[in-house]
N, CA, C and O of each residue as an XYZ file, in Angstrom:
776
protein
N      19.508     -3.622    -31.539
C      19.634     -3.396    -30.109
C      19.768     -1.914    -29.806
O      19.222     -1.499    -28.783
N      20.619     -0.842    -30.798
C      20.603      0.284    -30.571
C      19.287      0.827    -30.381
O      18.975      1.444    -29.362
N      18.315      0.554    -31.584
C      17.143      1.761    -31.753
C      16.481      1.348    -29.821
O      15.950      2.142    -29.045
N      16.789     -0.082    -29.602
C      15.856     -0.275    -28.593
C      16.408      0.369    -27.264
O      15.718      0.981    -26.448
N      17.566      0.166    -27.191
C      18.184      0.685    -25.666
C      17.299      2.478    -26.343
O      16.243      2.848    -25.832
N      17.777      3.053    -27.127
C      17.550      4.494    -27.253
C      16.129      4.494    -26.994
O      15.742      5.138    -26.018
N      15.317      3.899    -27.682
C      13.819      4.091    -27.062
C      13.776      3.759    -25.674
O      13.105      4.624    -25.111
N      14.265      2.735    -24.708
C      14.179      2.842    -23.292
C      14.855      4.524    -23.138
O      14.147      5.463    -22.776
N      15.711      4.609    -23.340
C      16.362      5.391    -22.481
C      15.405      7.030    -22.996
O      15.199      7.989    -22.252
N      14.944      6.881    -24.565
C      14.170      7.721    -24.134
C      12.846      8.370    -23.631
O      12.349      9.420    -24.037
N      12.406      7.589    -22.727
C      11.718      6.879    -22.053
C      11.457      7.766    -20.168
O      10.625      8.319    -19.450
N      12.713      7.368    -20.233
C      13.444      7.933    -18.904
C      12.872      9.760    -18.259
O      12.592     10.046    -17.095
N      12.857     10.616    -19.367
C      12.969     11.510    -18.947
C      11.588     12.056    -18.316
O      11.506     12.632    -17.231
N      10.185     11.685    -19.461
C       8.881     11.774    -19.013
C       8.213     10.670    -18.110
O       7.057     10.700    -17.689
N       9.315      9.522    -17.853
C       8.543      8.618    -16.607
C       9.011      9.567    -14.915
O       8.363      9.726    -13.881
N       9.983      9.879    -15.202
C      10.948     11.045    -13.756
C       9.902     12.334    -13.792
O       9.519     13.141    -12.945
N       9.684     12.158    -14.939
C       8.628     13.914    -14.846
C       7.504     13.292    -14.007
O       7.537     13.475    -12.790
N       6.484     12.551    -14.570
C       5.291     12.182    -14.444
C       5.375     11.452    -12.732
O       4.413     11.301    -11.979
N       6.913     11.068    -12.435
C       6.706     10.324    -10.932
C       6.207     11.614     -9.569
O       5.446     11.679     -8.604
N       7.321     12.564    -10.367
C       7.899     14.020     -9.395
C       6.442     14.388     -9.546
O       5.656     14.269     -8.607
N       6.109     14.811    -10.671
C       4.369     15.482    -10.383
C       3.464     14.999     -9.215
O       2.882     15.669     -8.363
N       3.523     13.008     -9.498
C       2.295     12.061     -8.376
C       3.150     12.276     -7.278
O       2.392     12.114     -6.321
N       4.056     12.493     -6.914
C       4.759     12.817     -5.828
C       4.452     14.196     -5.231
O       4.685     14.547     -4.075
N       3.870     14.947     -6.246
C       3.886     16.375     -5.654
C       5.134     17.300     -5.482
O       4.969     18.426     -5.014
N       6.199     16.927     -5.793
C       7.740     17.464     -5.033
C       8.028     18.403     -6.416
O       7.549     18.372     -7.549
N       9.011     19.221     -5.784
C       9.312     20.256     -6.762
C      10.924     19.662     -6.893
O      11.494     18.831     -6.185
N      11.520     20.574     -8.313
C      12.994     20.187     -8.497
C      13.450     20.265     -7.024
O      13.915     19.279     -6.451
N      13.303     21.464     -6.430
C      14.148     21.813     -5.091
C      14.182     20.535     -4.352
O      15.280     20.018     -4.144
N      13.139     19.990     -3.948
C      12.950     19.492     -2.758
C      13.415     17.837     -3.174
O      13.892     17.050     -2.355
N      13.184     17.558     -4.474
C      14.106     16.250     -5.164
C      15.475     16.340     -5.027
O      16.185     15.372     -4.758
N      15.980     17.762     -5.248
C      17.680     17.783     -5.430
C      17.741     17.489     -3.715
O      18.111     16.333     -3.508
N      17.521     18.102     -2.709
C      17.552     18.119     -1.023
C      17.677     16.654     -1.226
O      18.683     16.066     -0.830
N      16.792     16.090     -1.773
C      16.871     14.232     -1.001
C      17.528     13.671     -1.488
O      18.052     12.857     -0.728
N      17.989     13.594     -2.824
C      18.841     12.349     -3.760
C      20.323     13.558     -3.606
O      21.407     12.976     -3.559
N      20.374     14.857     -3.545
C      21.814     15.212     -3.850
C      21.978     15.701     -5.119
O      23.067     16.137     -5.493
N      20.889     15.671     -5.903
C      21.239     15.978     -7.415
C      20.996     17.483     -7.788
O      19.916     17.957     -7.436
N      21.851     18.261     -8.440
C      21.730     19.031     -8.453
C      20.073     19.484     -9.295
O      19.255     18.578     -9.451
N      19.800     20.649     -9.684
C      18.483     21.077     -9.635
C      18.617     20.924    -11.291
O      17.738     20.277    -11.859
N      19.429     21.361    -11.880
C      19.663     21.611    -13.235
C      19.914     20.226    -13.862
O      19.252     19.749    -14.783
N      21.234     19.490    -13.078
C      20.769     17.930    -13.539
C      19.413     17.340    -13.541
O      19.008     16.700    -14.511
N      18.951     17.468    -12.854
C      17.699     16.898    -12.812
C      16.248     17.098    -13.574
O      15.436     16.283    -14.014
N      16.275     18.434    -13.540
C      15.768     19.166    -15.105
C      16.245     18.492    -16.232
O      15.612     17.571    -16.748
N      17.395     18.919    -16.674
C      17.867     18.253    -17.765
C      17.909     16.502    -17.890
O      18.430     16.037    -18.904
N      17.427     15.681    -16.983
C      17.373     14.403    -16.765
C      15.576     14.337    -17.557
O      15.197     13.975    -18.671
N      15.063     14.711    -16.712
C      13.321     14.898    -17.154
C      13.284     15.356    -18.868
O      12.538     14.809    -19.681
N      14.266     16.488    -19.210
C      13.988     17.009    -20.319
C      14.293     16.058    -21.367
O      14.053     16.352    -22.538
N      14.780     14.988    -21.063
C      16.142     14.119    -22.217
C      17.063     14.601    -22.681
O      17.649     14.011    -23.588
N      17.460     15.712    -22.264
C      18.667     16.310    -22.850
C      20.092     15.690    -21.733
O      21.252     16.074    -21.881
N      19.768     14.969    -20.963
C      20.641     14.460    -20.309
C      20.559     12.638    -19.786
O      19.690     12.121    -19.084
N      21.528     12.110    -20.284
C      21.186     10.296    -19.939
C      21.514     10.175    -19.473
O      22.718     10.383    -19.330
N      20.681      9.650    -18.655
C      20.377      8.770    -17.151
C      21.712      7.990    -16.898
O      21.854      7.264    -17.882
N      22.684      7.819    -16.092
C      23.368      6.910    -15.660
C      22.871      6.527    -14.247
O      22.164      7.279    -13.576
N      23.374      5.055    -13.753
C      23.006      4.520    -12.096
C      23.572      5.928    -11.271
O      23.011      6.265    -10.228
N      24.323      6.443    -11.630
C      24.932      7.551    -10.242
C      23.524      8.034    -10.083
O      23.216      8.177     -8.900
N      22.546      8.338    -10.981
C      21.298      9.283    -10.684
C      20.262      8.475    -10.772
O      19.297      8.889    -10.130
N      20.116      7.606    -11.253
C      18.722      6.337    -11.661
C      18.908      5.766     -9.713
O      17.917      5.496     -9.034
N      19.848      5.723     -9.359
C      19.916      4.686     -7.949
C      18.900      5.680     -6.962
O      17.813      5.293     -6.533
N      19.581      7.249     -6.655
C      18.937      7.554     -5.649
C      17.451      7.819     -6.116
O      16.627      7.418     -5.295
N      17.023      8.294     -7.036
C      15.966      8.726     -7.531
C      15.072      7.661     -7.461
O      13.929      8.066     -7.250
N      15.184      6.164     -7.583
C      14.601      5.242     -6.935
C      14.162      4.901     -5.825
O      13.017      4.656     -5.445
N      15.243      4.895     -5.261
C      15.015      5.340     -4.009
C      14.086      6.520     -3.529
O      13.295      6.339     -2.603
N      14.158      7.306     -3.947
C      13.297      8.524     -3.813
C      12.004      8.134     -3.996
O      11.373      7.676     -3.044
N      11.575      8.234     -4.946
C      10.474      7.350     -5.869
C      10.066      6.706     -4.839
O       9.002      7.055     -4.329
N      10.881      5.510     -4.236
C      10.475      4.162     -3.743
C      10.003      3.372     -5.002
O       8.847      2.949     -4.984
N      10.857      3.110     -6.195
C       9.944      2.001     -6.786
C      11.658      1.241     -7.443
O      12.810      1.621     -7.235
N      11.284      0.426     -8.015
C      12.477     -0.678     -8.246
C      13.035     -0.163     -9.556
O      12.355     -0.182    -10.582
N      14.447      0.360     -9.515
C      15.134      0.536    -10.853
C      14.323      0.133    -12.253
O      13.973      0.955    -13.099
N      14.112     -1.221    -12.314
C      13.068     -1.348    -13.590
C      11.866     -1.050    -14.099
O      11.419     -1.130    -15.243
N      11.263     -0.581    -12.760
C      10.168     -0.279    -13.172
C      10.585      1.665    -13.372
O       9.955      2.246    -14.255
N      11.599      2.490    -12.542
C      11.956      3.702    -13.307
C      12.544      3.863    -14.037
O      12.655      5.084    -14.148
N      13.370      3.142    -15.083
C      13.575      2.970    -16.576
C      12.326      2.275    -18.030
O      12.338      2.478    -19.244
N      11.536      1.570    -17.284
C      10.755      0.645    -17.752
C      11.112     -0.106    -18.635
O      10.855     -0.202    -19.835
N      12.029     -0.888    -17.608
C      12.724     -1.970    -18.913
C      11.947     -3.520    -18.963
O      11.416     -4.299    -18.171
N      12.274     -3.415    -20.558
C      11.593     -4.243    -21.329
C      11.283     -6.067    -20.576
O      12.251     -6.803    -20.383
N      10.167     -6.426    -20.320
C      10.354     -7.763    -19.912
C      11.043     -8.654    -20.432
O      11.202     -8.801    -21.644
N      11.685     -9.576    -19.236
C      13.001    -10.391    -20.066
C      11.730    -11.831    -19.958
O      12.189    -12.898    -19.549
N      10.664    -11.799    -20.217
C       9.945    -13.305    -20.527
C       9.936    -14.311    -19.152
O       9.269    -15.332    -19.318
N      10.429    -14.202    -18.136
C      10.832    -15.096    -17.425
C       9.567    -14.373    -15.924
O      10.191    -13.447    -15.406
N       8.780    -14.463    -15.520
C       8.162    -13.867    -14.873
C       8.430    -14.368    -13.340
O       8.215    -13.596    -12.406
N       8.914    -15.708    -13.123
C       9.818    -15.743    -11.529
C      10.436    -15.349    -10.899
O      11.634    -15.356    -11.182
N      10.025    -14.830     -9.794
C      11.132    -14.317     -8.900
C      12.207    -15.314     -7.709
O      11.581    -16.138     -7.043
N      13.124    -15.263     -7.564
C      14.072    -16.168     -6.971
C      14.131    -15.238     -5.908
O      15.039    -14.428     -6.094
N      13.409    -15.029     -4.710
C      13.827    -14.355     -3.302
C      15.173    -15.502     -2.907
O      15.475    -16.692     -3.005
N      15.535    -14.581     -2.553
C      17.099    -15.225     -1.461
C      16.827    -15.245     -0.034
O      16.480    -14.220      0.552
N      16.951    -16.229      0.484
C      16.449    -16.298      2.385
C      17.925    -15.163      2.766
O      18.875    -14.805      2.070
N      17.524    -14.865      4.196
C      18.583    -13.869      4.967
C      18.197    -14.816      6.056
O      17.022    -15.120      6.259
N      18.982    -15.178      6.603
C      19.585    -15.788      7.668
C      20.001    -14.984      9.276
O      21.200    -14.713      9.339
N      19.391    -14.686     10.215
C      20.132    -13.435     11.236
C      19.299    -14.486     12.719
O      18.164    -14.926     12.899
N      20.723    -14.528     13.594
C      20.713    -15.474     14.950
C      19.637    -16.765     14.984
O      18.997    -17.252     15.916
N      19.719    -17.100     13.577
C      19.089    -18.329     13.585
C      17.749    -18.767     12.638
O      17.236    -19.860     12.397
N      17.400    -17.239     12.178
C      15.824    -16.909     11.760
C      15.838    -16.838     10.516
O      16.739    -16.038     10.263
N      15.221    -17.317      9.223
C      14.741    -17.467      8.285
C      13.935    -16.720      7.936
O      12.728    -16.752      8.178
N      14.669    -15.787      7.180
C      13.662    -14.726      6.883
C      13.442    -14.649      4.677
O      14.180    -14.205      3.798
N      12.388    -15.174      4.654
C      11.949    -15.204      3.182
C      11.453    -13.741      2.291
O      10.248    -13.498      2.240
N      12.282    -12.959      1.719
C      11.399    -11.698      1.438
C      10.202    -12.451      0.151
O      10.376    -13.434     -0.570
N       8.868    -11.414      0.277
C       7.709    -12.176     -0.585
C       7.568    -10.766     -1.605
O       6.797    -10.820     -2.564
N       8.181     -9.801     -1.392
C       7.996     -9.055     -2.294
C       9.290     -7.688     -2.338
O       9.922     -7.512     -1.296
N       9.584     -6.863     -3.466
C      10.486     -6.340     -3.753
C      10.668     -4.815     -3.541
O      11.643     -4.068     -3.625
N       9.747     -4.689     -3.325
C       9.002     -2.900     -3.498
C       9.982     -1.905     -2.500
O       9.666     -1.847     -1.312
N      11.055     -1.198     -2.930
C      11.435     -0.449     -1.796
C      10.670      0.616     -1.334
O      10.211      1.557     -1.981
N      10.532      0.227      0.530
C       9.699      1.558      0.788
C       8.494      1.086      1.029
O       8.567     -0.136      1.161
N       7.412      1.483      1.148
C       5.856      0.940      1.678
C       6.491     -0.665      2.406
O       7.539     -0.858      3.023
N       5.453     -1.579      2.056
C       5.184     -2.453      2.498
C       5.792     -3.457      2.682
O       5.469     -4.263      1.809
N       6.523     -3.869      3.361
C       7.481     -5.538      3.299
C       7.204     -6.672      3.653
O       6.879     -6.877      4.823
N       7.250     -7.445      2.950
C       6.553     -8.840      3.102
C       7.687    -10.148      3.511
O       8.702    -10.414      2.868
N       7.342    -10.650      4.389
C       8.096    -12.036      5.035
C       7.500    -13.354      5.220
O       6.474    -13.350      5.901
N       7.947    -14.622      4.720
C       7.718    -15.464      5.452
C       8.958    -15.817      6.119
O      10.038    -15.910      5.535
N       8.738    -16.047      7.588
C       9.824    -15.795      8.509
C       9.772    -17.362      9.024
O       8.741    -17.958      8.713
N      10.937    -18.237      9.912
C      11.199    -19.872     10.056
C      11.798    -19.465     11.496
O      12.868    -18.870     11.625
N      11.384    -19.664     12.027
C      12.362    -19.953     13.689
C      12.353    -21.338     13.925
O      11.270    -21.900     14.093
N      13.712    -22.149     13.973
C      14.035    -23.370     13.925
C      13.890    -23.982     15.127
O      13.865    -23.341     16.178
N      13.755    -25.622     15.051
C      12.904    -25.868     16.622
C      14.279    -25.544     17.346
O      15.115    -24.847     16.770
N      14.439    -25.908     18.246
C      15.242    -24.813     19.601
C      14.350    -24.622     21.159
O      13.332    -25.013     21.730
N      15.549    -23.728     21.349
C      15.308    -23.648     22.727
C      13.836    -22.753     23.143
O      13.683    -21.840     22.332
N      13.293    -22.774     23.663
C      12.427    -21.478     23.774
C      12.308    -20.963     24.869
O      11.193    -20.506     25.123
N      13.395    -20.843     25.921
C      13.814    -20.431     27.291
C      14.111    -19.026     27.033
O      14.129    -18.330     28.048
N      14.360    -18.405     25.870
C      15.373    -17.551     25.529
C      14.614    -16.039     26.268
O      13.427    -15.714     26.309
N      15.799    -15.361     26.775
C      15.297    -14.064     27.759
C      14.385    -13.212     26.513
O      14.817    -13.328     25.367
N      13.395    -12.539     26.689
C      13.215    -11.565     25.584
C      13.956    -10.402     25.638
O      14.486    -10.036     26.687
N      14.053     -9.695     24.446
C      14.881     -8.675     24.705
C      14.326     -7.626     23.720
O      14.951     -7.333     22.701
N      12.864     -6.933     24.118
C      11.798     -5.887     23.302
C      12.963     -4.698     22.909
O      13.884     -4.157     23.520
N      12.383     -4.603     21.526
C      12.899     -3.319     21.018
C      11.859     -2.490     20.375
O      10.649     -2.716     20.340
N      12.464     -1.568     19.910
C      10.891     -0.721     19.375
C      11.582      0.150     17.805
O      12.795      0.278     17.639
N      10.825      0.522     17.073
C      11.373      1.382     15.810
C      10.325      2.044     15.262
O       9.289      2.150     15.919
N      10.401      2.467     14.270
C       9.476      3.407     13.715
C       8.722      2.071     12.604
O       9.241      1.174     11.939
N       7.314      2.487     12.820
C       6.978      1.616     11.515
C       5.640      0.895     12.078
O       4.970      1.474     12.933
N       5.304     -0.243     11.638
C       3.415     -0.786     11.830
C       4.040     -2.587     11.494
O       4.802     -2.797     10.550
N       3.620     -3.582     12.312
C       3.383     -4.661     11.758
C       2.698     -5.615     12.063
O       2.216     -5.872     13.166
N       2.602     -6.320     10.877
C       1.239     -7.705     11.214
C       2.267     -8.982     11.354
O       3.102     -9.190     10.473
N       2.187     -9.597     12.200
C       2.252    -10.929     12.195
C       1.104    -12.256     11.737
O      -0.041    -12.200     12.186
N       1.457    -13.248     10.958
C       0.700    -14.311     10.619
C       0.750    -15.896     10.708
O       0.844    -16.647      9.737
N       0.660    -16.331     12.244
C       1.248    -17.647     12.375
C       0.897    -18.483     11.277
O      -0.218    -18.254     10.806
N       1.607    -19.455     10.710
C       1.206    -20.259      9.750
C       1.356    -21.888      9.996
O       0.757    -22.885      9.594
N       2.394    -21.643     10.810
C       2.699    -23.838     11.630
C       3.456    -23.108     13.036
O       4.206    -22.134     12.964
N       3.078    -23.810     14.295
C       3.997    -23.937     14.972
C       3.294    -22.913     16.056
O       2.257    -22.414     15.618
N       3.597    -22.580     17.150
C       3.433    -21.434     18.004
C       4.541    -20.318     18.328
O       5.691    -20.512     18.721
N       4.000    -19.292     18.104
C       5.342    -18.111     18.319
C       4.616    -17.065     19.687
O       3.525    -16.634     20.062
N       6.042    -17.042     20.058
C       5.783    -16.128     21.629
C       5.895    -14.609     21.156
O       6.805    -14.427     20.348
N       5.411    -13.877     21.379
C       5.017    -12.322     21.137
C       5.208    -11.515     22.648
O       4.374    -11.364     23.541
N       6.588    -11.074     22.577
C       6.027    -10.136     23.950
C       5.851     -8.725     23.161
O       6.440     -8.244     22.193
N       4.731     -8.241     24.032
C       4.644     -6.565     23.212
C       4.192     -5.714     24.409
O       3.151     -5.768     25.063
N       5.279     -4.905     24.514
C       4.956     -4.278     25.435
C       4.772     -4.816     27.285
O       5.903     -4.925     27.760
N       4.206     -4.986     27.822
C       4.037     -5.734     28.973
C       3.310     -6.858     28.993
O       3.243     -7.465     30.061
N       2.560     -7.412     27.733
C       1.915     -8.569     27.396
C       3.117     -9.508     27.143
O       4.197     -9.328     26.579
N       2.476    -10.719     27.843
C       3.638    -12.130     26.785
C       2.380    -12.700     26.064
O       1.414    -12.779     26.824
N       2.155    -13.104     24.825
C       1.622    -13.851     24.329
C       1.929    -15.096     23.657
O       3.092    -15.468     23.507
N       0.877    -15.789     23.225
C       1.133    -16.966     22.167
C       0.336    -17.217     21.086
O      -0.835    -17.565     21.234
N       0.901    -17.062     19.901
C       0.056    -16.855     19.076
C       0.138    -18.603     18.102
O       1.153    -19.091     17.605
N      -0.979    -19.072     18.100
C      -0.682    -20.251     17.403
C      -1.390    -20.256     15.464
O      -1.932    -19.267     14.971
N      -1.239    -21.205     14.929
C      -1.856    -20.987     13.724
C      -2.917    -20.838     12.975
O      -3.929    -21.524     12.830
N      -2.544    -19.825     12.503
C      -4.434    -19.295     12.321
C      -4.063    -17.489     12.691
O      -4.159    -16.555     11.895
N      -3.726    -17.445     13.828
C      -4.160    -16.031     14.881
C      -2.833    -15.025     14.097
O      -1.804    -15.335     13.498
N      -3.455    -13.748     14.451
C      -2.973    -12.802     13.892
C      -2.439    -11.375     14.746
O      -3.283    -10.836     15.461
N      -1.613    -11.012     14.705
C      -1.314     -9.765     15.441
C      -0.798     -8.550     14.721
O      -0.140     -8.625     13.684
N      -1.148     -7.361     15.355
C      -1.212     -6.307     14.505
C      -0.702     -5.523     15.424
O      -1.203     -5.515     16.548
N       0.567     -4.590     15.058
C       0.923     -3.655     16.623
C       1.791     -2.334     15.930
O       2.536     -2.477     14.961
N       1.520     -0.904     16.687
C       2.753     -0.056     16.239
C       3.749     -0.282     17.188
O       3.638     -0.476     18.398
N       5.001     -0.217     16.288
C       6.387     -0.730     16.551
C       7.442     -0.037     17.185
O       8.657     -0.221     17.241
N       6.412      1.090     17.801
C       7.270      2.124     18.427
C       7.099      1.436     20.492
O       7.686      1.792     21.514
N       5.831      0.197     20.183
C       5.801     -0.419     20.937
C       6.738     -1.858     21.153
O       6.625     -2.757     20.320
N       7.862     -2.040     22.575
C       8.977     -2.445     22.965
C       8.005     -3.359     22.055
O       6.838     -3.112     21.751
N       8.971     -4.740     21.616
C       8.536     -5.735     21.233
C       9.392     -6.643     21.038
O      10.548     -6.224     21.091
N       9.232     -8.170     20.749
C      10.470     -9.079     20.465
C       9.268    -10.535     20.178
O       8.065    -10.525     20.441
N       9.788    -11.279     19.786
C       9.226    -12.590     19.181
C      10.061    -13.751     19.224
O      11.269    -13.709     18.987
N       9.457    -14.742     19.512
C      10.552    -16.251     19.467
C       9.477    -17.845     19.234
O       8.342    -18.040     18.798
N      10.469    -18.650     19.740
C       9.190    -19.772     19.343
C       8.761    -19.768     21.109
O       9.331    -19.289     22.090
N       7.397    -20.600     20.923
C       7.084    -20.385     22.266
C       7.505    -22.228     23.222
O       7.529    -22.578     24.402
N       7.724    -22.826     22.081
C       8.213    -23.991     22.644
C       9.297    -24.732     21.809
O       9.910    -24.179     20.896
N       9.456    -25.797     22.123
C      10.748    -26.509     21.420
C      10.693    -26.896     19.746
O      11.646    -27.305     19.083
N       9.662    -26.712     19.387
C       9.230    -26.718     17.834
C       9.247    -25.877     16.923
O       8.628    -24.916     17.379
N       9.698    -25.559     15.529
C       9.274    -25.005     14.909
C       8.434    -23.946     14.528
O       7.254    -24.261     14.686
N       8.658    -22.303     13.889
C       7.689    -21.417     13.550
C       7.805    -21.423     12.286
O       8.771    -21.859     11.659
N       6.531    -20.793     11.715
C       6.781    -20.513     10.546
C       5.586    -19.433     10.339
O       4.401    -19.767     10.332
N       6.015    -18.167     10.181
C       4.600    -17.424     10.094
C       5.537    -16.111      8.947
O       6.700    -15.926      8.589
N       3.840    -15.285      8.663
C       4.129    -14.238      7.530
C       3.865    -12.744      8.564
O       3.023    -12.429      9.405
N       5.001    -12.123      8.003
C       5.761    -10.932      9.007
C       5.283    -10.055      7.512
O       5.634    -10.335      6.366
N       4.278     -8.801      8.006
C       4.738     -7.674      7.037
C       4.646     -6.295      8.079
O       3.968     -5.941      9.043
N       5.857     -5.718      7.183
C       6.108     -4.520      8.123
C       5.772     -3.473      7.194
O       6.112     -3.638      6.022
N       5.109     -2.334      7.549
C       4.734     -1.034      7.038
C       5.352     -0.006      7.833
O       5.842     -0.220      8.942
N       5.322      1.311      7.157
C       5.580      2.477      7.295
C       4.926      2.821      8.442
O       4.086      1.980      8.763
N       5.053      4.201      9.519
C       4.449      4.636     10.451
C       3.047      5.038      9.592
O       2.904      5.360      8.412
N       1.938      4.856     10.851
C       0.576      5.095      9.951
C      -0.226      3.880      9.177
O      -1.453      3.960      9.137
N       0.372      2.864      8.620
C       0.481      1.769      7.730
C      -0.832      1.186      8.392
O      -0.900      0.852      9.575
N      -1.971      1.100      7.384
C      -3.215      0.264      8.512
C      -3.392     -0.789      7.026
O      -3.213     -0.478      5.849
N      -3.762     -1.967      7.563
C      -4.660     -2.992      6.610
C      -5.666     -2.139      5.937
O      -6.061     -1.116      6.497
N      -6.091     -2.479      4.812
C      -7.207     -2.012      4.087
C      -7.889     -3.118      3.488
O      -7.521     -3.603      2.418
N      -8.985     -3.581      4.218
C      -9.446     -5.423      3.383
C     -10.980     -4.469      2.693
O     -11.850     -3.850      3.305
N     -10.801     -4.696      1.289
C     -11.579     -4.250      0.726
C     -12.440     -5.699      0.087
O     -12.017     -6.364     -0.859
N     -13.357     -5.904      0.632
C     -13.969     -6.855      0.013
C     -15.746     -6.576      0.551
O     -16.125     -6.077      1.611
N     -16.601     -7.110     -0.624
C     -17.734     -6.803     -0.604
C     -19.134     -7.933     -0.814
O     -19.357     -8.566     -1.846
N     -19.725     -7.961      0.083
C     -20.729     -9.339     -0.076
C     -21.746     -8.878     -1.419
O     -22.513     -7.919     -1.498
N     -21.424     -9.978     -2.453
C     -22.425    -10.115     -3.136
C     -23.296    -11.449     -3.173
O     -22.913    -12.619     -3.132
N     -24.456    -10.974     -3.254
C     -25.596    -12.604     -3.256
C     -26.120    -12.716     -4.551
O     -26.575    -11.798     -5.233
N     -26.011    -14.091     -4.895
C     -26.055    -14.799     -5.990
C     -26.997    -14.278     -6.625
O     -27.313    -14.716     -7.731
């Protein structure tokens, strides 16, 4: 178990090098965001210094990529992921993927209920698609009310007021992904004939 933790860990120092390079960022401008000093962080890249979470956490963060994949630890065989629902004023929210940063993925449940409910648009920084999947969901955006039923798709920046509910006494169930400001679909697909 020793030789192996030591080969992860030494591991660590040229995956932090090689991120900071595709990142473009210099020591300076890494220490500004995570807090780490300039020399720690050097010496983190060099291996002359091991990685503990106090510095692996923000630097992930930084990064944007998931603790395991900036240590590159070893697969534990089990390739399932167990998302945990979040629960907030009623709504079922399923995360579909893990990635901090870029892209977030939802399948979202609004339980049957009332659908009288006042809207109440908010707005934030960021891009998202909605994807009805059962049920009809009400979309106000902006000065539009809509209804989007299953099948139909909506796409909006989020700096536009907005709010969502069911549009009648039944059941939603649709896929919510939210992106970064800027964030556009990219459907790369290409007709080939037989």
């Amino acid at each position: 178990m020793g030789t192996e933790f030591d080969a992860v860990l030494g591991m660590v120092g040229p995956r932090l090098r090689e991120l900071r390079r595709r990142s473009g960022a210099t020591l300076t401008a890494l220490s500004e965001t995570t807090g780490i000093p300039v020399s720690t962080l050097s010496r983190l890249e060099s291996g002359h210094r091991k990685p503990g979470l106090e510095l692996l956490l923000p630097l992930a963060r930084a990064y944007q990529v998931p603790l395991d994949d900036l240590v590159g630890a070893p697969a534990s065989g089990d390739p399932r992921v167990y998302p945990r629902p979040i629960t907030r004023h009623g709504m079922t929210a399923i995360p579909l993927n893990r990635k901090p940063g870029g892209l977030q993925a939802f399948k979202q449940i609004l339980p049957a209920g009332p659908h009288d409910l006042e809207p109440d648009p908010r707005s934030h920084e960021g891009y998202h698609w909605l994807y009805v999947l059962n049920g009809r969901l009400r979309l106000v955006l902006g000065d539009q009310d809509l209804v989007l039923t299953a099948g139909e798709v909506a796409e909006f920046d989020t700096h536009l007021p907005h709010w969502f509910g069911n549009a009648d006494s039944q059941p939603v169930e649709f896929l919510s992904i939210l992106g970064p400001q800027g964030e556009r679909f990219h459907i790369r697909a290409r007709y080939r004939p037989d």
